[in-house]
C-alpha positions as a printed Julia matrix, in Angstrom:
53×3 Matrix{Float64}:
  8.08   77.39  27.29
  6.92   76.79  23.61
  9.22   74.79  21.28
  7.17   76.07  18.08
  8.39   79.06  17.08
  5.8    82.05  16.44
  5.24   82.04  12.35
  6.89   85.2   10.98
  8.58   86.61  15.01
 12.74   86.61  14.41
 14.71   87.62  17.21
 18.58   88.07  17.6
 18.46   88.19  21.3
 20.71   85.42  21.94
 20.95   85.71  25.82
 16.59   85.38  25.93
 15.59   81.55  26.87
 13.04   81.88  24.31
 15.41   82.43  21.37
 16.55   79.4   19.62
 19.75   78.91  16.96
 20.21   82.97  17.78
 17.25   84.5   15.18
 13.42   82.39  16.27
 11.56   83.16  19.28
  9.47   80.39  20.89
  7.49   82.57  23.48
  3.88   81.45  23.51
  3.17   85.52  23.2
  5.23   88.45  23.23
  4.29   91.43  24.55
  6.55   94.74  22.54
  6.47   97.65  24.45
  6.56  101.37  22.94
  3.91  103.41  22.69
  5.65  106.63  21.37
  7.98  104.94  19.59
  9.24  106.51  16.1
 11.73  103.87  15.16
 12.56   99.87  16.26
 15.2   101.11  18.61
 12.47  102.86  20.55
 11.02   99.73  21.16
 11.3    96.39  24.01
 10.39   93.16  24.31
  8.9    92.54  27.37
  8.73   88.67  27.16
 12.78   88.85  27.32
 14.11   86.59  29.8
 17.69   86.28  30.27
 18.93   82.39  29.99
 21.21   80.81  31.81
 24.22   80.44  30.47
């Protein structure tokens, strides 16, 4: 895992290991799935990985 954070990428999914202080990611890629999609909530973020809390 990445400690830089991708330039630009926020991310409120706290529970993801590659989420830090609950709004950067720090995925070396992400990969958002949604090919049809017509709005954000259509989408996913396939790099999502729950931590361990």
């Amino acid at each position: 895992m990445s400690k830089e954070m991708l330039p630009g990428v926020e991310c409120t999914a706290k529970e993801c290991v590659y989420n830090v202080d609950g709004q950067k990611c720090t995925a070396s890629k992400i990969l958002v799935k949604g090919q049809n999609s017509m709005s954000s909530s259509e989408t996913e973020c396939e790099t999502f990985k729950k931590c361990c809390k």
